[in-house]
Structure formats: C-alpha cells, structure tokens
C-alpha positions in Angstrom: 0.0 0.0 0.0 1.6 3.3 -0.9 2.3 6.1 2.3 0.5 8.8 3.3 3.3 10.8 2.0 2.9 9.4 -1.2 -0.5 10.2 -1.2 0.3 13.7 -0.5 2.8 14.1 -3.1 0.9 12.7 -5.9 -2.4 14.8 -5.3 -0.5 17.8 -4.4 2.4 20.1 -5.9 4.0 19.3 -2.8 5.9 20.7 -0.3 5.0 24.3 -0.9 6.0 27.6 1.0 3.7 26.9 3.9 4.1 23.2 4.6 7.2 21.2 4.8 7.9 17.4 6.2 11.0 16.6 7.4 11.9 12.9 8.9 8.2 12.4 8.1 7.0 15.2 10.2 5.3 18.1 8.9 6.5 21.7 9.3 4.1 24.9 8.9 5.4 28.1 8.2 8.8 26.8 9.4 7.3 25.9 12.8 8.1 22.0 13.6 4.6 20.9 14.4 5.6 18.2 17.0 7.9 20.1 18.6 5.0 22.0 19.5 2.8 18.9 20.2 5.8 18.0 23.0 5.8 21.1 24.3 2.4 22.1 24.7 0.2 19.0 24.1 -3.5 18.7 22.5 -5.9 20.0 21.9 -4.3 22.8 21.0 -5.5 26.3 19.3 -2.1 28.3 17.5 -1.8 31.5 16.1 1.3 32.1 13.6 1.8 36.4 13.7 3.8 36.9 11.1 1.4 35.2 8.8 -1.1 38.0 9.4 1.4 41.0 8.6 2.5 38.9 5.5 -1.2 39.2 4.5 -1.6 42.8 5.0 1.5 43.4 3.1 0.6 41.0 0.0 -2.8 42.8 -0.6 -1.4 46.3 0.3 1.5 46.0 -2.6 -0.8 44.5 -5.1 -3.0 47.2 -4.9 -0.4 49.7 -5.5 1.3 48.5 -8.3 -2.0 47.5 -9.8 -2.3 50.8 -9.5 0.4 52.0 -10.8 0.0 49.6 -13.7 -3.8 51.4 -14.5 -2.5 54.5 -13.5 -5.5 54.8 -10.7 -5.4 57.8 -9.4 -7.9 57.1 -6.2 -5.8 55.8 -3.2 -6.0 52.8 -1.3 -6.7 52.0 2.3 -6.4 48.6 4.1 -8.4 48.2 7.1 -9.5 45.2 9.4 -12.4 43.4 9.8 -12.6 43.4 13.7 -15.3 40.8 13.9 -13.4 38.2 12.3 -11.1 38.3 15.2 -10.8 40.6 18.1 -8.0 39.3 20.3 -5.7 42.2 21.3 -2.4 40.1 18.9 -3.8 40.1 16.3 -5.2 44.0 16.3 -1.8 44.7 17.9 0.3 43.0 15.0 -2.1 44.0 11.9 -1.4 47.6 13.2 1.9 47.3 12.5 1.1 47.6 9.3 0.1 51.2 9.2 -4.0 49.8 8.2 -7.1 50.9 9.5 -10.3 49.3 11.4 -14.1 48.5 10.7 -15.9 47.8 13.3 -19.5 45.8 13.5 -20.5 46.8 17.6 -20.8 48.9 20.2 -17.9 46.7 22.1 -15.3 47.4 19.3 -14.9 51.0 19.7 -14.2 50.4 24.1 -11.4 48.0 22.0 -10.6 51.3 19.9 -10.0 53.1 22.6 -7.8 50.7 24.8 -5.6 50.1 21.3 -5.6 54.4 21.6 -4.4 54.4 25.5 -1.7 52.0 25.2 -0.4 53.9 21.7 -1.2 51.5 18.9 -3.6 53.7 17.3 -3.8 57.6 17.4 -6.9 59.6 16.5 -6.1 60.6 13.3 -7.3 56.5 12.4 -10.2 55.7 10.0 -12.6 54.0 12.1 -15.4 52.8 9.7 -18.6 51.8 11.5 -20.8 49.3 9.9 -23.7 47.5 11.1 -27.2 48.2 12.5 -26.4 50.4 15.4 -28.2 50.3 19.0 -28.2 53.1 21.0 -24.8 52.1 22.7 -23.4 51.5 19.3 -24.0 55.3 18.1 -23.5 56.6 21.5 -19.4 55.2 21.8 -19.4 56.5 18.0 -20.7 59.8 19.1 -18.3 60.6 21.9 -15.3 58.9 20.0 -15.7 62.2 17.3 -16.8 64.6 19.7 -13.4 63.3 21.5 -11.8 64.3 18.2 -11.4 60.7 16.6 -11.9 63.2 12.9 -11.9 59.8 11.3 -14.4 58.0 12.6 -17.3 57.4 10.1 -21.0 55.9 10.7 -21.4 54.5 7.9 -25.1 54.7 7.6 -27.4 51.9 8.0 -31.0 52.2 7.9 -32.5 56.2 7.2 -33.3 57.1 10.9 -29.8 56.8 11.8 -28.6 59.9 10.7 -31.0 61.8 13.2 -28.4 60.2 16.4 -25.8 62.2 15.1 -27.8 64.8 14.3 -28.5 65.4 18.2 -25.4 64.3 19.4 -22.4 64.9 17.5 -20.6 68.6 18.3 -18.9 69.9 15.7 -18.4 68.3 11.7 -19.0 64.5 11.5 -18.3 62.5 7.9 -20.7 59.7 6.8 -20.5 56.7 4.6 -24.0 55.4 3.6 -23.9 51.2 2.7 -26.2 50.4 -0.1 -28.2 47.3 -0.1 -27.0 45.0 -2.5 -29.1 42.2 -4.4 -27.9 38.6 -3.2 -27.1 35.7 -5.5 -30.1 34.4 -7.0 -30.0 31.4 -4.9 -30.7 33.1 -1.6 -33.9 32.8 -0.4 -34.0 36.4 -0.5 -33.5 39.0 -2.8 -32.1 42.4 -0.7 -29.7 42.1 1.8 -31.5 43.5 4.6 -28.1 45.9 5.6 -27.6 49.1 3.7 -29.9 51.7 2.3 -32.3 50.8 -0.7 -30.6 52.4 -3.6 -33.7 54.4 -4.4 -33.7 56.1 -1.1 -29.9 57.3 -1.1 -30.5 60.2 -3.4 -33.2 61.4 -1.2 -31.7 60.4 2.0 -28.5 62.8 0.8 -31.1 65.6 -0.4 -33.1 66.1 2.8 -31.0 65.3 5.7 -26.7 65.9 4.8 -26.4 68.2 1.3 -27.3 71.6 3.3 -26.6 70.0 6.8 -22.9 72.0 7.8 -22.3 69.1 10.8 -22.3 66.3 7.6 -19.6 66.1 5.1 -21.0 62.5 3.0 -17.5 60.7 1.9 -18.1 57.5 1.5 -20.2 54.9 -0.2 -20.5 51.0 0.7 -21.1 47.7 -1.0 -20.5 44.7 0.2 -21.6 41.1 -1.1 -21.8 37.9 1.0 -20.5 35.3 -1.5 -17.1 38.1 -1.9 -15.0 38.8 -4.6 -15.3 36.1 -7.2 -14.5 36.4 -10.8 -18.7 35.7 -11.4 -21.5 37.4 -13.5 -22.8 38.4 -10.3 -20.4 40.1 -8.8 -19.4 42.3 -11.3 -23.1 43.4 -12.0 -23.5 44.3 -8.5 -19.8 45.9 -8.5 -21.1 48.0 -11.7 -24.5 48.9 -10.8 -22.5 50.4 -7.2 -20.0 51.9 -9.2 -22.6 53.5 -11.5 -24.7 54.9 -8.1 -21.2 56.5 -7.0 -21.0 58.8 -10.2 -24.6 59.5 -9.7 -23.9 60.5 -6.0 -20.7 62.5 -6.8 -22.5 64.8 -9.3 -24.4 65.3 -6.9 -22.1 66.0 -3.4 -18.5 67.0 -4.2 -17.3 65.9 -0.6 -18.2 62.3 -1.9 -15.0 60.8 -3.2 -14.6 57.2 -1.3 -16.3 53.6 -1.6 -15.7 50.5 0.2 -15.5 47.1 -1.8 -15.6 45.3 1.6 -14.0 42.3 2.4 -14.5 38.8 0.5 -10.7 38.4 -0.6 -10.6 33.9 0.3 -7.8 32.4 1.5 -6.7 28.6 1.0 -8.7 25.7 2.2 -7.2 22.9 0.6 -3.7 22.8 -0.5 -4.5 23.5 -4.1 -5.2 26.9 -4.7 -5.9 28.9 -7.5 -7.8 32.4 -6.8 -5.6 35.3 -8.9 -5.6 38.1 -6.4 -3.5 39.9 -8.8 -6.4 39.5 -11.7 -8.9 40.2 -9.5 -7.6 43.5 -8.4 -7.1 44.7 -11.4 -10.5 43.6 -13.1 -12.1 45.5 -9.8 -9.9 48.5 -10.9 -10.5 48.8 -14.5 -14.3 48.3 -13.3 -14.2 51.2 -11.7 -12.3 53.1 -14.1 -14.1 52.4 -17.1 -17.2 53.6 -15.4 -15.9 56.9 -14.0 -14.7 57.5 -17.3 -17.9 56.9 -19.2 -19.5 59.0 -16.4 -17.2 62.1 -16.3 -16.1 61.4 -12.6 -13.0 61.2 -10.7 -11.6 57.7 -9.7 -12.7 57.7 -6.1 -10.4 56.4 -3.4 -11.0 52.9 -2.4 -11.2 51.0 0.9 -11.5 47.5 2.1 -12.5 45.5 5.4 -10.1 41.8 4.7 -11.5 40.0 8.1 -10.5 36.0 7.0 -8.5 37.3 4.7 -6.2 39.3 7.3 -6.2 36.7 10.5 -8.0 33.6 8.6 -4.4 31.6 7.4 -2.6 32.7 10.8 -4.5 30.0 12.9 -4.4 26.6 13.0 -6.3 23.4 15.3 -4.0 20.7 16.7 -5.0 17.1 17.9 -4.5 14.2 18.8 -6.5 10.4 17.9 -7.6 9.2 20.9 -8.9 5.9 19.4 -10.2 4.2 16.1 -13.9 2.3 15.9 -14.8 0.6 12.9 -18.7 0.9 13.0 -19.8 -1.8 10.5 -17.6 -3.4 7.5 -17.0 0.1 5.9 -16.9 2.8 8.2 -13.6 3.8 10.4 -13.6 6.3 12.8 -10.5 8.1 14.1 -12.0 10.2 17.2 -10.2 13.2 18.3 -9.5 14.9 21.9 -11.9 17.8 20.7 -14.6 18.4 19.0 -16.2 20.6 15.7 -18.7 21.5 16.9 -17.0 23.7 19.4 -14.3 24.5 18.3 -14.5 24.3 14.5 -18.2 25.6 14.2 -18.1 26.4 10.5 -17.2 22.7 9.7 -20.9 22.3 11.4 -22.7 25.4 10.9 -21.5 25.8 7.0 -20.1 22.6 5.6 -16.7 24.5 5.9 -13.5 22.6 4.7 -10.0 23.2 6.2 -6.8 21.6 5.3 -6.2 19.0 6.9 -3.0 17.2 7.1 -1.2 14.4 9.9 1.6 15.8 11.6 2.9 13.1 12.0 3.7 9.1 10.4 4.0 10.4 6.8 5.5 6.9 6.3 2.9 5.0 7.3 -0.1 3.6 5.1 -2.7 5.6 4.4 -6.8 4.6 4.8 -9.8 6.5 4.1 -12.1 7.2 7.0 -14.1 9.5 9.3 -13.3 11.9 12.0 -15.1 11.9 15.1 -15.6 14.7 17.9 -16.3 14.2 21.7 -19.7 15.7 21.7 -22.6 13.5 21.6 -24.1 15.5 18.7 -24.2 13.3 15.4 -23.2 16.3 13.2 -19.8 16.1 15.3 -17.7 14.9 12.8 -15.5 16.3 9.7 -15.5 13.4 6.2 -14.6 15.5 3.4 -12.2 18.4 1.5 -12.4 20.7 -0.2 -10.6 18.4 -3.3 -12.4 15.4 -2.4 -15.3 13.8 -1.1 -12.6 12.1 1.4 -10.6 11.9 4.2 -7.6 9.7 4.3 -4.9 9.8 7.3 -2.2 7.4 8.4 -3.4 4.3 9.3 -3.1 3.5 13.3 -1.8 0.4 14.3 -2.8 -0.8 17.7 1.2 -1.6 18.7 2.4 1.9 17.6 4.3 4.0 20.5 3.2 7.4 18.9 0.0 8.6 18.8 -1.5 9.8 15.6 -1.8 13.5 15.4 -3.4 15.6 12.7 -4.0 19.3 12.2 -7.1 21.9 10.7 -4.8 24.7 9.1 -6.5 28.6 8.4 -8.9 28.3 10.8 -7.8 31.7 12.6 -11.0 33.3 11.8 -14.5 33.1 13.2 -14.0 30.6 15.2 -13.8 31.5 18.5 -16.6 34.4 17.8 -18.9 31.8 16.7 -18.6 28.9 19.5 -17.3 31.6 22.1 -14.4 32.0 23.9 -14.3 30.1 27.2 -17.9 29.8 28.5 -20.3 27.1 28.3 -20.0 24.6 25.1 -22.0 21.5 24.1 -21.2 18.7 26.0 -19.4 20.9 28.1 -16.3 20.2 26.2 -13.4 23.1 26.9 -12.0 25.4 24.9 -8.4 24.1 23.8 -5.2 25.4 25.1 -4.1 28.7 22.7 -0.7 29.0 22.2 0.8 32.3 20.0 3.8 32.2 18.0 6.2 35.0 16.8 9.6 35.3 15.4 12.6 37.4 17.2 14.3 39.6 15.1 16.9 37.1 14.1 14.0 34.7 12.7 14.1 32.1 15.8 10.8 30.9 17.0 9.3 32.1 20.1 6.3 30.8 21.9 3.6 31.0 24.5 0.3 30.3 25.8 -2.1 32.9 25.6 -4.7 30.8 27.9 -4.7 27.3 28.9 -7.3 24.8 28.3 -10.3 25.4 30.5 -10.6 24.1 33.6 -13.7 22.5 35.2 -13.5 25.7 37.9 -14.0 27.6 35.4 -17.2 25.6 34.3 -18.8 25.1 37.7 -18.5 28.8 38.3 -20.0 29.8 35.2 -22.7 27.6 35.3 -23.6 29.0 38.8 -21.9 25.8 41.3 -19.7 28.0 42.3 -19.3 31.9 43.6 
C-alpha cells in the first residue's frame, strides 16, 4: 500500500511555502509541528503572527502597483475586519502595518480606545462603523468624534440613523451610507437587509446631509456575502454600485470614497488557485471604465479583509484518541476535541480546512471519518475541499506514537462563533491557545495565551460555584 506521503505528493504540488515534512514530520510556516505537540500538548489552538502582517503586506502591494500599472489615481486603504477576530495580537500586530479598522459593535470602539491608550492607534485612524447600530453602538461613535477621533465614520445603516448624530455629535462628523446590495439568485431572499435601498440614497443625501454643515457624505459601501469572485454576479452588482457612486458624486463634491468590503478567500485545501493579482485589477478597471464613461473622478477605495487578514494565521491541533470501525466500511479516528465547538463552521457551513497528519508520513494511508467528543451526530468532519474524502495514516494498535493531525487557516470566526471560554455543548473546553512569533533574528518564540479550560472555570459559570 503506498504512504501517506505518497498520497500527499501525488495529489499535491508538494511541499509548498507553507508546509514542509522533514523525517516524516510536517513543518508549517517553518514551525516544527511536533515540537509544538511535546511542548504544549492537544488539543491545542495556535496563532502564527507573522502570517497575518505577511497578508496585509501582499494585498497592500498589489494594490499599489495595480495601481500603478492602471494609472488609478484614487488611493487605497487597508483596514481590518474586527469581527473576524478581536483578540488584542492580532489587532496589535495587523497595526503594524500602518492599516485601519471597521468595526460591526458597540464593544469594538471600548477596544478602539484601549488600542488608543496603550499607543497603537492615534486619533487621526479611520474607524469605519458598519452594522445596525443600537443606542450604545451610536452613543461610543458619538463621543469617539466629539473626543476628536476626525476619522471615525458611521457608515449609515437604515434612514433614521442619521438623526443620532444629528443630536449628538458637536462639531463636523463624515458619513458613509452602505447600499443594499441584491444577493445571489439562490438566496432565499433577494435584498440584503443591511444598507440603504438604492432608491432612497438620493433622497436620503437631499433632505438630511447636502445643506446640513455638521455632515460632510464621503463615502459609499457595498459589500456582497458570496465576496470577490471572478462571477456574472459580482461584477453586475460591482457595476451597478460603481454606477450609483458617479450619480452620487454629481451630486455631493465631498463624496469621493467607496468601500468594496471584504471577501478576498484564502486557502482551504492545499490547491489553490484564486488570482488576487487578476482580480484587483478587473475590480480597478471596473471602476475606471465607469468613471470614465461618467465624467467622474476615480474615487479612493477601501476595504475590510477579516478572513483574509487573520483567517491563514491559525491553526487546530489534535491528537486520535482511538479508532472504531462501525460496520464493514466505516472507520472512525476520534479526536481529543470536537467541531462543533471548536471548528463551528465545519458544522454550521459545511466549511473545509486543510487538513493534514503531523505526524507518520511513512505509514499507510486509509480512508475514514473523524469523530468529535460531543454526543451531537453532526460532530464529525468526512470530506475536503478536493475530495469527497478523508484519508490519514493508518493507526496500528502496537504503535508507541500517537497519531496526530492538524485543521490549518482556521484563525477566523471561530472563536466568535462557539465563544471563547464559557459554556459549550457537552461541556467540552476550549483548547489550550498558544501564540507564535519570530525574534528579530528569525528564531521561534512561543507561549500560551490561555490554557485549556478548567472545570473551575465551568462550575463557576454555570452557577456551582461563587
């Protein structure tokens, strides 16, 4: 029977910059993943830094010398999708990056300010505020520009919103109003239900900003749920926003911004072929054909990358606790962790990862199923994303090592969807979280962030305990 590694190498252009395997033991990033296995143990949650500044930097270049190859004369601004993750290392080390934020609730501007107080951020920062806002919401957005946070923009939500700042804010305030976009005909749905019906912007501009000296409207948003995807779809809806812009900036010189959004992917299986580089430059020459024909200036552009920015940083670690063969067909590897938990898009989505073992890339490999802890039949994970699959080492019952596999880009979401801590199904923990940086000479460094949750921690939540 041929290896594991052979399987790898034959399905795969294999190794590639990411993942290595030396002595049969796989390297990500150039971190030795059993090193970190001994060291810390499983389950174990990781989070690489330096892939999320290499991220930043790959998006921020292409856009400039797409840019420069179009000659665009619009700028470009990189900002961060807090909600994808809002951990203080990775807001701390995408700032690095000289980016900006967007922020979804009232908790991230609190999180604004912190980042402010201890000097990562000063108030000269483009804070764009999306989302349907609550009272709290506009009331943190409110003080943040009376505080004389000159960047911080409500982007504008639903047509009563504007009246908040209205009251509220002291001296000039700049707004961004999101459109509603039309979904993909396979929603069951046709309007997003965030944004501004494109019908009511003109009017909404008319009545309650043009002759209003507290509003200065500079930007317009759009934003698609399936993201950027080189499809019929998207570049209708692209075009039809574009095409509302020019309309708009006839109409309100201070107007010369949109925001594409977020929606760049990143890799979920090992083969990958999105063109970033293509589809920045269709998105530019999208816009620029249209301002042309229009008789408008290229307006500067923003984004919000959320997965894109923090999604390949992270990575799930575990360890096979046990096989069960069911019935004459079906194997089960089951793993000290589980999905649902801690993977909830697997679940909740039908999400795919890549997955690879960490370790025995000599052995024999055998197609089977992975099993989590929970008791929940949906715990489990059977496919990827380039097959209908799963095939690992095969265990055998004398061997002194046990099996251990990893879920690689899984930084985003994650924790924001199954929570942090707290209570879980089946009461299982959350995983130990180790973070991982590089010294200035290039060597490793590592530690834990928080260790696996304890069943203190549990009992106290749940009300056992004071």
């Amino acid at each position: 029977m041929d290896k594991y590694t052979d399987l790898i190498h034959q399905t795969f252009d294999f190794p590639t910059e990411e993942f290595t395997v030396t002595n049969n033991e796989l390297s990500f990033n150039g971190i030795p993943m059993m090193e970190l296995v001994k060291q810390y143990g499983t389950p174990l949650r990781l989070t690489y830094l330096p892939k999320i500044s290499s991220q930043i930097q790959k998006a921020k270049i292409l856009f400039k010398e797409s840019m420069e190859k179009l000659n665009y004369q619009g700028t470009y601004t990189y900002c961060y999708c807090t909600k994808s993750s809002h951990f203080s290392f990775v807001l701390e080390e995408a700032l690095k990056n000289d980016i900006h934020i967007e922020t979804s609730s009232s908790f991230d501007m609190p999180i604004i300010r912190a980042l402010y107080e201890k000097g990562k951020v000063n108030k000269d920062v483009f804070v764009v505020c999306n989302g349907f806002k609550r009272e709290l919401y506009r009331n943190h957005i409110t003080s943040m520009i009376n505080d004389g946070f000159k960047n911080v923009t409500p982007v504008l939500d639903h047509l009563g919103e504007i009246e908040h700042y209205e009251q509220f804010v002291e001296g000039e305030c700049q707004l961004g109003i999101r459109l509603a976009s039309d979904e993909e005909p396979k929603f069951q749905f046709y309007t997003s239900r965030l944004g501004i019906n494109y019908n009511d912007v003109v009017g909404l501009y008319e009545s309650k900003i043009k002759d209003n000296p507290k509003f200065k409207l500079k930007m317009l948003h759009y934003f698609i749920n399936t993201g950027i995807k080189d499809t019929s779809y998207y570049w209708s809806e692209l075009s039809r926003f574009v095409h509302k812009y020019c309309e708009m900036k006839k109409l309100c010189p201070d107007l010369d911004t949109i925001d594409i959004g977020g929606g760049f992917p990143i890799k979920t299986s090992i083969q990958f072929d999105y063109n970033y580089r293509y589809m920045i430059e269709e998105i530019l020459r999208t816009i620029q054909r249209i301002c042309r024909e229009e008789g408008v200036a290229e307006p500067n552009i923003f984004t919000e990358f959320g997965i894109y920015t923090v999604g390949e940083s992270g990575a799930h670690i575990y360890s096979i606790l046990d096989t069960k063969l069911q019935n004459d067909k079906e194997l089960w590897y089951m793993i000290d962790g589980s999905f649902i938990t801690n993977l909830p898009d697997t679940w909740a989505l039908n999400q795919r990862y890549i997955l690879m073992a960490l370790n025995h890339w000599d052995k024999p490999y055998q197609r089977l199923n992975i099993g989590g802890l929970t008791c929940d039949s949906q715990d489990y994970y059977n496919s990827e994303m380039h097959s209908f699959q799963v095939f690992l080492p095969k265990i055998q019952k004398e061997q002194q090592e046990p099996q251990y596999i990893g879920f690689f880009h899984t930084g985003a979401y994650q924790e924001s969807l199954s929570g942090y801590g707290g209570i879980k199904h089946c009461l299982i923990p959350s995983p130990k979280h180790v973070i991982i940086d590089r010294e200035a000479d290039g060597s490793l460094k590592s530690w834990v962030f928080a260790e696996e949750q304890n069943v203190e921690s549990m009992l106290q939540i749940l009300g056992y305990k004071d």
